[in-house]
N, C-alpha and C positions, 0 to 999 in steps of 0.2 A: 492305605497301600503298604504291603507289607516292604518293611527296609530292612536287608542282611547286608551285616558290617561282618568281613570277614579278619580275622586274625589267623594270617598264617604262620604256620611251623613246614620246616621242609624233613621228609622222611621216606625213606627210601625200601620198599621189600621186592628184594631181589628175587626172582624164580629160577634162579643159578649165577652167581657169584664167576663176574669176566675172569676167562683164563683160571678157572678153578680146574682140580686132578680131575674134580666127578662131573660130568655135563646134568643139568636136569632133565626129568623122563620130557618135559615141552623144549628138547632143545632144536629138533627136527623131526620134520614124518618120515622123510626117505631123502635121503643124497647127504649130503653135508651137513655137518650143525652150524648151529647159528646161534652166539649168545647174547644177552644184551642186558648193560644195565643202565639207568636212567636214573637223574637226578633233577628236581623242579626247585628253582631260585629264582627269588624275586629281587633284581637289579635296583635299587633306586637311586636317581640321577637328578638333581634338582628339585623339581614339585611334582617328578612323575616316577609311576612305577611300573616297569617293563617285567614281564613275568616270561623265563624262558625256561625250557627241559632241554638238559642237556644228555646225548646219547652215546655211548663207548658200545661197538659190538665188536665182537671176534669170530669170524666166517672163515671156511676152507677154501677159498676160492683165488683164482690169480688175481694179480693186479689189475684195477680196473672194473671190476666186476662191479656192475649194480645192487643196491639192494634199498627197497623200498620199505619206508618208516612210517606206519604208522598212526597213533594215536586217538582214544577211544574211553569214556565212562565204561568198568568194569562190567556193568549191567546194559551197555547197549550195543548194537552192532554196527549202528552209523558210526564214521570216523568224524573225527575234532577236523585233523589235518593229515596230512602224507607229503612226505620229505623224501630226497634222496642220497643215500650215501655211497659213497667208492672206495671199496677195498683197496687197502696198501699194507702190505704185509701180514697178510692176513688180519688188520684190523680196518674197521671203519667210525667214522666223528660224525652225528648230525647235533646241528643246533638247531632245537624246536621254538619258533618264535621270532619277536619278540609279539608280546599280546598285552594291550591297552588293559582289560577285562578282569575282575578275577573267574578265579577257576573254584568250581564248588568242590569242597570237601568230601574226600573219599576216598577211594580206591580206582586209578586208572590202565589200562595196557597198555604198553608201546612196547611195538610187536614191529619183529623186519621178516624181510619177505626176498627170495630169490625169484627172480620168472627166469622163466628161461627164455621166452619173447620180447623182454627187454633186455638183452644183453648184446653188445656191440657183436657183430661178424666174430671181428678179432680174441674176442672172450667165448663166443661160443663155438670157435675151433679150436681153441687151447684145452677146451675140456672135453668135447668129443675127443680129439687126439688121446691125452690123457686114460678115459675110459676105455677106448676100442684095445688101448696098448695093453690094459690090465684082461681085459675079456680076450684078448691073444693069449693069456700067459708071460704076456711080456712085460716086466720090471720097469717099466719107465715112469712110475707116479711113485708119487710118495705115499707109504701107506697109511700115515696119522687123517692124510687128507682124504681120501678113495673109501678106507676102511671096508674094502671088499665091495662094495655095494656097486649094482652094473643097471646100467641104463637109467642112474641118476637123469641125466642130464635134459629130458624132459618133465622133471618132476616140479614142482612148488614147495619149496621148501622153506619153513616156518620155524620163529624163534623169538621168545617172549620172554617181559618181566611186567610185576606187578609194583605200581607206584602210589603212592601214596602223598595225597597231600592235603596238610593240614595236620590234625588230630583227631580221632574219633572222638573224642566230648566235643570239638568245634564240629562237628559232622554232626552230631545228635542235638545240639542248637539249633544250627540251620532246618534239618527235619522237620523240625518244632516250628519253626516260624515259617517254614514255607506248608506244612501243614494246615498254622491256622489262617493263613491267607487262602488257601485252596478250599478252606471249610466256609468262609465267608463267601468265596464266589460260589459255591454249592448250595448255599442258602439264599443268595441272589436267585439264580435259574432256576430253582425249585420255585421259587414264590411266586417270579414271574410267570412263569409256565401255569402255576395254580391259578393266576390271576387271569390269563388267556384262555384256561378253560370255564372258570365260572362267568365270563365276560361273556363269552360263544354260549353256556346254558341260557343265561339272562336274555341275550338279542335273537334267541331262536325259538323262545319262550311265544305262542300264538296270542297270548293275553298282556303281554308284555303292557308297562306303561310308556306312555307316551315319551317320558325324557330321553327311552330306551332306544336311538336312534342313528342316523349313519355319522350324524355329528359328534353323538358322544363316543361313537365307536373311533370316530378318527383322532378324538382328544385325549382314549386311553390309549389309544397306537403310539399314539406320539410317547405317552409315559413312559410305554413299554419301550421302546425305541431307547429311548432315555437312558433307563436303568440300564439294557442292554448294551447302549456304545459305552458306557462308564465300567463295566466289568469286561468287558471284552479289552478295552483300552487298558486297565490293571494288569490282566495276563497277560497282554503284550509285554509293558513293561517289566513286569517282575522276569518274562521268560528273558528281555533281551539285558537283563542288567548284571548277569554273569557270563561268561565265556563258555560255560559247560552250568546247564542245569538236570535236574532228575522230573522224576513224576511227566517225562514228555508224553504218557498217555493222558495222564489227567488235563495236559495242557491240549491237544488234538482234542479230550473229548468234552471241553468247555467252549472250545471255537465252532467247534460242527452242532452241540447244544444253540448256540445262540443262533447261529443260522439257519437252525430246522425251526426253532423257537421265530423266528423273524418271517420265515415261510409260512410257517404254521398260523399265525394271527392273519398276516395275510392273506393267504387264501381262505381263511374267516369270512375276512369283510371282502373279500371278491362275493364270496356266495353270499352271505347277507345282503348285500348293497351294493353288489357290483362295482367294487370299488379297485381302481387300479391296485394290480399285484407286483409289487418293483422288487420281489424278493426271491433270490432262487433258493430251492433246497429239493426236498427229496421227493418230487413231483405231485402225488396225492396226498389230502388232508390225512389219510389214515397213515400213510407212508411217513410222512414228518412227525406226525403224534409219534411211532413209532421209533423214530429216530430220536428223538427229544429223549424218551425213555429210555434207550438203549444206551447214549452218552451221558444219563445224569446216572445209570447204574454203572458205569467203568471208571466214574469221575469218584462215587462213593465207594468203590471196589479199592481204588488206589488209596483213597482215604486211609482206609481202613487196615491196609498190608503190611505187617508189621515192618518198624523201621530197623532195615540192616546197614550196616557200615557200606558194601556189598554192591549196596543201592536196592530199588523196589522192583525189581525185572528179574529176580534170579540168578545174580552176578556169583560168582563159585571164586574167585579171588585165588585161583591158581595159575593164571597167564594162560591161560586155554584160548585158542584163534578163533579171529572173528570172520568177515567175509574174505578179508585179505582185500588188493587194491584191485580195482573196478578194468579189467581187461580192455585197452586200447585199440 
């Protein structure tokens, strides 16, 4: 079983510098900007270690205003967590955490988000007012805050930095070892599966010999069985033993491998021998064969994708937005 000991370094890359002259070109799509920098420290307090991210944004908005935080691997668009913060004076504080877990090395966004459907009554009269007063012509906003821009106030407006934690040598270690853990369950599935199909050539064989029969077929189920809860039970572990890991395709497609693969023998020995099928997967023999092949090609596909700091999904490490928070 693969085991990553992490040594962390905290490091910080801003995608525009809080309360800087120049905003960055990701500081908002439309209405307000929104900056944000973020810092990842690990607290340690006795024999334990609390790992938090700490968050400073600077938003145009009144007091009170909402804005939601948050947190995501560079390379993926599921979020870690989502936080909420509240503008005062035009700044807002989130504390990310605390988290038992470490966090894998790389590159993370923690990104804030205005809705306009989560903002109290009282906030989202203060800024209609505001607006409609500028779209009159009439001087009653401030204009560092408005910046000319009208009919804000249905918009979604987004504002991001890029975090970093660890160091990229500790990032290209980890790589390396979770690599060769992902290469040993790839050679698990592949053998097995090889073994399920020459097992089906043999007991389908009309000449077959005699020892070739539903007993022995149920003695190598069990093997197979075996080998399979033992690499299945690995990739559990390895995926739950960080707070954030990578390669989550290769992990999805090592789990749906072993379950077509478990399908796949079974309905084997249904048709050979009628033997109870206690296995679901992807309906017909030819269906799961199919499926088996389709997950152990995306398993050695991730294998094989070069390792970037970045992550293996096409991560662009410029704070660019993700889904944003899941509409209420």
């Amino acid at each position: 079983m693969l085991k990553i000991v992490a040594q962390w370094m905290i490091a910080v890359f801003v995608a525009g510098a809080l309360f800087a002259a120049q905003a960055p070109s990701i500081a908002a799509h439309e209405g307000y900007p929104i900056m944000i920098e973020a810092k990842y420290q690990e607290i340690k307090r006795g024999g334990t270690v609390k790992r938090m991210i700490f968050v400073n944004g600077h938003a145009h908005y009144p007091n009170g205003t909402r804005i939601a935080v948050g947190l995501r691997l560079e390379e993926q668009q599921q979020y870690l967590a989502w936080y909420n913060g509240v503008v005062k004076n035009q700044a807002f504080i989130v504390e990310m955490g605390p988290w038992n877990k470490d966090f894998a090395s790389g590159l993370y966004i923690v990104e804030g988000w205005f809705l306009w459907e989560r903002q109290p009554s009282t906030i989202q009269g203060a800024i209609k007012k505001a607006e409609d007063g500028l779209e009159r012509g009439v001087d009653n906003c401030d204009a560092d805050v408005v910046k000319d821009r009208k009919r804000c106030k249905t918009k979604s407006v987004f504002g991001a930095c890029v975090l970093q934690v660890g160091t990229p040598g500790r990032f290209l270690v980890e790589e390396e070892e979770t690599r060769s853990f992902l290469s040993e369950v790839n050679e698990t599935l592949v053998a097995v599966y090889g073994d399920v199909e020459q097992a089906n050539k043999e007991h389908s064989d009309a000449e077959k010999a005699a020892e070739v029969n539903a007993e022995a077929w149920k003695i190598q189920q069990e093997d197979w069985n075996r080998r399979l809860q033992e690499v299945d039970g690995a990739v559990i572990k390895w995926h739950q033993s960080k707070l954030t890991v990578r390669h989550q395709r290769a992990y999805t497609a090592s789990a749906n491998a072993v379950m077509n693969i478990q399908a796949l023998y079974g309905s084997y020995g249904e048709k050979l021998y009628q033997l109870p099928n206690d296995f679901l997967g992807s309906g017909s023999i030819d269906a799961a064969r199919a499926e088996v092949q389709a997950q152990l090609a995306v398993l050695l596909e991730d294998l094989k994708a070069p390792a970037e700091e970045g992550g293996d999904e096409g991560g662009n490490g410029k704070g660019e937005g993700g889904t944003g928070p899941k509409e209420k």
